[in-house]
Each structure stands twice: as C-alpha cells, then as structure tokens.
C-alpha positions in Angstrom: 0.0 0.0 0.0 1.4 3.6 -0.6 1.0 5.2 2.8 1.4 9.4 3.2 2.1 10.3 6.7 1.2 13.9 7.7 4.0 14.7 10.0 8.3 14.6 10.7 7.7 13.7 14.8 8.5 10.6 16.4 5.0 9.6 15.9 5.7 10.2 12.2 9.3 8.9 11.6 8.7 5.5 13.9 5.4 4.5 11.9 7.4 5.5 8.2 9.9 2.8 9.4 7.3 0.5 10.3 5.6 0.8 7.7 8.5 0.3 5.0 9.3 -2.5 7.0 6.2 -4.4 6.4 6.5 -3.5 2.8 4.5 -0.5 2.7 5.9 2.2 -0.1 5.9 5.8 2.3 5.9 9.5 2.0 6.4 11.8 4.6 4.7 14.9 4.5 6.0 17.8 5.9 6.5 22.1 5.9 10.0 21.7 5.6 11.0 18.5 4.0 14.8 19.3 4.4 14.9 18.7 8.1 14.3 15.0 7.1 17.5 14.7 5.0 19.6 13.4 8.1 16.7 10.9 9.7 16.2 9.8 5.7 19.7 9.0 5.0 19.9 6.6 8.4 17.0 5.4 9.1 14.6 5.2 6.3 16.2 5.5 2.7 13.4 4.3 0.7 11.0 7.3 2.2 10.1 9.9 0.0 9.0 13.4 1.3 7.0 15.6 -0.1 4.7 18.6 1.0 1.2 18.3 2.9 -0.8 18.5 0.0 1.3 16.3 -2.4 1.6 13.0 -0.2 -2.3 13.3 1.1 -2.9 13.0 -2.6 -0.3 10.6 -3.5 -1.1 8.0 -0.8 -3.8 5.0 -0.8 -4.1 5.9 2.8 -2.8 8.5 5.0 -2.2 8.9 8.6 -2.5 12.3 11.0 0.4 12.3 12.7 0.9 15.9 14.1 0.3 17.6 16.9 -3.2 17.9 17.9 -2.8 21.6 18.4 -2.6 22.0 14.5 -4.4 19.1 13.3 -6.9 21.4 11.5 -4.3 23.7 10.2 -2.7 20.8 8.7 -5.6 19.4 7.3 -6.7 22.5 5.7 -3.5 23.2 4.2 -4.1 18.9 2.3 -7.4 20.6 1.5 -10.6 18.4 1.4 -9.9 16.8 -2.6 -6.6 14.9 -1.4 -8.3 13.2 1.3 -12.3 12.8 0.3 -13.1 8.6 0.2 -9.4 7.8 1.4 -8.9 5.9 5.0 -7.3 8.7 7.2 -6.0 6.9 10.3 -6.1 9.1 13.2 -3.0 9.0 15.5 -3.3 12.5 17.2 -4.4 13.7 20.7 -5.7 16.8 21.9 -2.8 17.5 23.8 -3.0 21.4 25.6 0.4 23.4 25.7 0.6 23.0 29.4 2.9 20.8 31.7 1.5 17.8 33.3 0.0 18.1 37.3 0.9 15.1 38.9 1.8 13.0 35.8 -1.9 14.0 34.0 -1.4 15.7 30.7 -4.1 18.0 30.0 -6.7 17.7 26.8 -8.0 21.6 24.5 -11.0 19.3 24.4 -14.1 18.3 26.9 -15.5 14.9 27.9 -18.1 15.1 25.7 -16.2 15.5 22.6 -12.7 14.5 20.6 -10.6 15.7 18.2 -11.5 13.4 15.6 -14.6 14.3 15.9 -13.5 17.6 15.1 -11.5 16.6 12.2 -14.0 14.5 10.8 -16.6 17.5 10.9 -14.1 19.1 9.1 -13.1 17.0 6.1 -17.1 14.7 6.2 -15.6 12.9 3.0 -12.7 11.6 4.4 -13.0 8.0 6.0 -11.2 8.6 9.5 -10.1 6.2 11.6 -8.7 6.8 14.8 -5.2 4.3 15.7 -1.7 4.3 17.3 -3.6 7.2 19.8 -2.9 5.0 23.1 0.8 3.9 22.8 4.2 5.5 22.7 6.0 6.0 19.5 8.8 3.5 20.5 5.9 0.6 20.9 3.4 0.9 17.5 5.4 -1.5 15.6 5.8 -5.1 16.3 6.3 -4.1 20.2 8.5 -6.4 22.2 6.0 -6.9 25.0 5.0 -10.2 27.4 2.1 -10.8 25.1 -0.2 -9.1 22.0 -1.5 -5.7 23.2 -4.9 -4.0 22.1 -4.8 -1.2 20.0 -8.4 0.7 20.4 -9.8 2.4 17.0 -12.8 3.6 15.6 -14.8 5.5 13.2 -18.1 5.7 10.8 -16.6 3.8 8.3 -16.9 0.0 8.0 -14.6 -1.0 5.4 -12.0 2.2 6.8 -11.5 0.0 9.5 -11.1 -3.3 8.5 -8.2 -1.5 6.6 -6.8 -0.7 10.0 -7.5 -3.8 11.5 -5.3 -5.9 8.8 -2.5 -3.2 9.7 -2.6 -3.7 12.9 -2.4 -7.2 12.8 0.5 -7.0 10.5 2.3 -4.3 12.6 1.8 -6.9 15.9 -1.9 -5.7 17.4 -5.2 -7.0 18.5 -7.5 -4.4 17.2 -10.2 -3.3 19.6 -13.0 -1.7 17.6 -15.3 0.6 19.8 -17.8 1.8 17.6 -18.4 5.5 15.5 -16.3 8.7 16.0 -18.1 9.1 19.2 -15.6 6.3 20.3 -12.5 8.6 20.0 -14.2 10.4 23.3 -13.3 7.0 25.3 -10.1 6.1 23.3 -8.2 9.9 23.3 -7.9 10.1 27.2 -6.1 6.6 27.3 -3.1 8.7 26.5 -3.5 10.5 29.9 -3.1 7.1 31.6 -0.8 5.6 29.0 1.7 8.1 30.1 0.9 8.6 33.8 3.7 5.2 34.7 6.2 7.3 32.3 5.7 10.6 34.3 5.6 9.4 38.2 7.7 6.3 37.3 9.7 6.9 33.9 8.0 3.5 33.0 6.9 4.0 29.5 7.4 0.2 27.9 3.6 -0.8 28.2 0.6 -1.2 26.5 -3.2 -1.9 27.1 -4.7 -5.2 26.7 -8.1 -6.2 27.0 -8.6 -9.6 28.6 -11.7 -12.0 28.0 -12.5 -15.7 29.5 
C-alpha cells in the first residue's frame, strides 16, 4: 500500500519505518522536507517526502500524525480533494500546551467531545479512523511486550476500519473496535493514563490489553 504520513515527529518517523518494514511504499509529508534529509539517510532511505498537499494526494491511505494543536491547520492546508473517500487513520491527541499536574497531561477538548470528531466535521468525506492514539511512538510497531496488546480504533466507516485492523495485525496488534467517532471520546484520554507510569515512574514500555474468558 502507498502510505502518506502527515508529519516529521516521532510519531511520524517511527510508523514511516514500520511501515516500510512491512513493505509498505511511504511518503512523509511535511512544511520543511529538508529537516528529514539526516533521519532519511539513516533510518529510512526508501521514504520519499513531499509537501502536505502532495503525499495526502499521493497515498492510498494516509495517517494524522501531528500535533493535535494543529491538526486542523494541517488538514486544511491537504485541502478536502486529497483526502475525500481515502482511509485517514487518526493517530493525534488533543494534547494542551501545558505541563502535566501530577503526571496528568491536560486535553483543549471536553468529555463530551474528541478531536476526531472535530477533524472528521471538518473533512465529512474523508474516512477517518482513529489508531496508534494509546501507545508511545517507541511501541506501534511489532512491540517487544509479554504478550499481543490492544490497539483501540474507531470511526463511521466499515470497510475504513477493516483496513486498520489488517495493519494492525500486521504491525503486531489486536485491534479493539469501539464503535463511531463518538468512540474517539473513550479512546483519546487513554493517552492520559498511558503516560501517567512514564511521568511518576519513567515507565513507559507498556501497553493496554483487553482480557476475555
């Protein structure tokens, strides 16, 4: 699958790898392509970069992987053509610009409502799914845990995440599907208590599993 990731993070450059890995073609998108050059040349030489606009329309699917703070910016600089009918996997959080109290990040966003949400409003013909939301960057791809973790998703589109799912099982995850975009509202906050063990304890190799009889 061609794969366009919005984004030159650690989110970003750790699922490019992955990807490519599991023989996935990739392009990174990005404002300024030439601070890739380095991580390009080491890490991940069969990557292409591009701008915003150019790999949302070059890829089969495409994943959000920016900060939440300018998710919208972002995706109204792809524009609403690149994206309409493609599978737009969801990996941001609606992270605020403040410091953690007590190992709690805090959320720009209420309890009754999610980013995706938001940026599904905003691009309707886009099939977004939201994925890779509840896990550290260092643990989305085949992660070297005591046994297969849960990766939560969801979104309004059927076939959107079936896509996801086959991913995820290739990339080393049970997926966990919770319903419509109202299901990002549960799924987002599992980054506050995904990260509380790496703020009190500087324990951040972990995951979520759900457990049945």
């Amino acid at each position: 699958m061609k794969v366009g990731i919005l984004g030159s993070g650690d989110v970003a450059k750790s699922l490019a790898v992955g990807f490519l890995a599991h023989g996935h073609s990739v392009t990174l998108g990005t404002r300024d392509p030439s601070k890739l050059t380095e991580w390009q040349k080491a890490k991940a030489p069969k990557a292409a970069t591009a701008s915003f606009r150019e790999t949302a329309a070059w890829g089969e699917a495409v994943v959000l992987a920016v900060k939440g703070s300018i998710a919208t910016q972002v995706l109204e600089a792809v524009g609403a053509p690149a994206l309409n009918g493609k599978v737009v996997i969801d990996a941001t959080n609606p992270i605020a610009d403040a410091a953690p109290v007590n190992g709690i990040i805090r959320f720009f966003t209420g309890p009754n409502e999610s980013l995706m949400e938001r940026l599904q409003a905003q691009l309707p013909q886009a099939r977004f799914v939201k994925a890779f939301s509840s896990v550290g960057n260092s643990l989305m791809v085949d992660p070297k845990l005591s046994s297969r973790p849960s990766m939560f998703i969801c979104g309004n589109d059927e076939s959107a995440k079936k896509t996801v799912t086959q991913l995820l099982e290739q990339f080393g995850w049970d997926a966990e599907d919770v319903g419509k975009a109202e299901g990002a509202r549960a799924i987002e906050p599992l980054c506050m208590l995904w990260c509380v063990p790496g703020f009190l304890r500087n324990d951040w190799a972990h995951a979520f599993k759900v457990v049945r009889p």
